[in-house]
KOLKOL-584969 format. One line per 10 residues: number of its first residue (from 1); their letters; for each residue x, y, z of N, C-alpha, C. Coordinates in nm, 2 decimals. Each point is the difference from the previous one (the first is absolute). Last residue first. Layout:
N
NUM = A = X:Y:Z:X:Y:Z:X:Y:Z | ...
This chain:
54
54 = XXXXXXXXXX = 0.38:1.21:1.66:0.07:0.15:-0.09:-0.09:-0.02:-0.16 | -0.22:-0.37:0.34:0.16:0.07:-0.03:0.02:0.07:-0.10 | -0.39:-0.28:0.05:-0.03:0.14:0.07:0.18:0.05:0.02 | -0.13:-0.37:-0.25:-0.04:-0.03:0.11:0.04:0.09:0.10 | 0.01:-0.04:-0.44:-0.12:0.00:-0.03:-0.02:-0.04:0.18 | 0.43:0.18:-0.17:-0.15:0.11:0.02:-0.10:-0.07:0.02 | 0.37:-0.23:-0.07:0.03:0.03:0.11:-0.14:0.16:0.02 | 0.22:-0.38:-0.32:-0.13:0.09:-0.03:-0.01:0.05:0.10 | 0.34:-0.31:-0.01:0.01:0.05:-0.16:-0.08:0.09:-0.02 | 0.02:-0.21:0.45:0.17:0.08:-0.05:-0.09:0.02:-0.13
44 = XXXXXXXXXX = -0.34:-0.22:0.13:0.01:0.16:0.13:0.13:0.02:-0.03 | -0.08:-0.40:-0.21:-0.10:0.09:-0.07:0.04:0.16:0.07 | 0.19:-0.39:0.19:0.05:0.06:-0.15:-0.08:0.08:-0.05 | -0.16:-0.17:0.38:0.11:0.02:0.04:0.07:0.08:-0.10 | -0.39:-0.26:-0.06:-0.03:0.14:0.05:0.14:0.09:-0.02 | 0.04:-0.47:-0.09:-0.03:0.08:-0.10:-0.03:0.15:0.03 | 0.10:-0.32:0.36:0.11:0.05:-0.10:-0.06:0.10:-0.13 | -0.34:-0.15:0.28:0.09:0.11:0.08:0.14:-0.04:-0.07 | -0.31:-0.25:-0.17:-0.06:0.10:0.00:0.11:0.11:0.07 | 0.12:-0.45:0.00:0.02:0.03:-0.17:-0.06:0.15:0.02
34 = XXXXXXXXXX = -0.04:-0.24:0.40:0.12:0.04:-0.01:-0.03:0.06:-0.12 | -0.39:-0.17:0.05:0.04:0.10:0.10:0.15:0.07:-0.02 | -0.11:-0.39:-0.21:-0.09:0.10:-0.07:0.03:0.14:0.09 | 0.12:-0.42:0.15:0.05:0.01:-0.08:0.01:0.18:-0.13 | -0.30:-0.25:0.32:0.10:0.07:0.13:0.12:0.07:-0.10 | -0.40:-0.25:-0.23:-0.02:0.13:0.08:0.13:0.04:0.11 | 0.13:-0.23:-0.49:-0.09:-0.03:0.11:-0.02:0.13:0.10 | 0.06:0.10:-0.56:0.08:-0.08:0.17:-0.07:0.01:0.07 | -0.16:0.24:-0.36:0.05:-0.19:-0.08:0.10:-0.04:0.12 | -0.27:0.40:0.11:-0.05:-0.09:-0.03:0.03:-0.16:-0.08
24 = XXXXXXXXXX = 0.23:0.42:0.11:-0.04:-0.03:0.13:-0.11:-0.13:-0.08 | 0.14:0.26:-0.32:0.16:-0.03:0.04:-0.08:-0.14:0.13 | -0.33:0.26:-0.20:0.02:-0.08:-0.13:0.08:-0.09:0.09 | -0.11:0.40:0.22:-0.06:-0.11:0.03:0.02:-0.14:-0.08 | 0.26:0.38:-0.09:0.01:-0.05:0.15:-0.10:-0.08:0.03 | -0.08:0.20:-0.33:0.17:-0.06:-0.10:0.02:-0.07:0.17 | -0.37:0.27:-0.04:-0.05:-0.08:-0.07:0.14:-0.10:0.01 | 0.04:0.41:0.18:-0.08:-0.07:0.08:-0.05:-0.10:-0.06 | 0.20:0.28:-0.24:0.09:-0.06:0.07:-0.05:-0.06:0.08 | -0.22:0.23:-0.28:0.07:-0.12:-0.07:0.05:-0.02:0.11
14 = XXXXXXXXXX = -0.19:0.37:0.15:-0.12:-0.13:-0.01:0.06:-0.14:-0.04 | 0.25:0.40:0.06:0.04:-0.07:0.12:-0.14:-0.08:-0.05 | 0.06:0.30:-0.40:0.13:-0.15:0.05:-0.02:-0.06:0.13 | -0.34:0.34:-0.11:0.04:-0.20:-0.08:0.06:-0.07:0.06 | 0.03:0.47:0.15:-0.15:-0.11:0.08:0.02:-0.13:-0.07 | 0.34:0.38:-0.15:0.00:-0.13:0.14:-0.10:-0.05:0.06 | 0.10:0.31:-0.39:-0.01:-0.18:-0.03:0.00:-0.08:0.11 | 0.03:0.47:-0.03:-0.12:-0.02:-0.06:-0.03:-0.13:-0.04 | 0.42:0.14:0.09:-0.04:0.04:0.15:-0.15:-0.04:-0.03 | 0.31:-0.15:-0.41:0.01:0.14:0.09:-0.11:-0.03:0.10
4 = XXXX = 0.19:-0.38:-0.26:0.04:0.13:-0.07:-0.05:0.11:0.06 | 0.18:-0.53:0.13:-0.12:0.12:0.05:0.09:0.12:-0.10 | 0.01:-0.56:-0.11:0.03:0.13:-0.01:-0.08:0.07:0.09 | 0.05:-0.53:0.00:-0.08:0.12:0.00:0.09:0.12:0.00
């Protein structure tokens, strides 16, 4: 996914809520837990605004 300007960020955090449930769903549930908070994890360095930082 590209973000091309500030007018893209209701989608993109919708795709991304789709790409995280996609991720969490082909691993098991305790499994799925970890995969979610790594993914978050990377998501908040590369996009760091969609979770209220600078």
């Amino acid at each position: 996914m590209t973000m091309l300007s500030d007018s893209n960020n209701r989608v993109f955090c919708i795709k991304l809520q789709h790409v995280m449930t996609g991720v969490a769903g082909k691993v098991g549930k305790n499994g799925g837990v970890r995969t979610i908070e790594w993914f978050r994890k990377c998501t908040e360095m590369v996009f760091p605004f969609l979770f209220g930082h600078g």
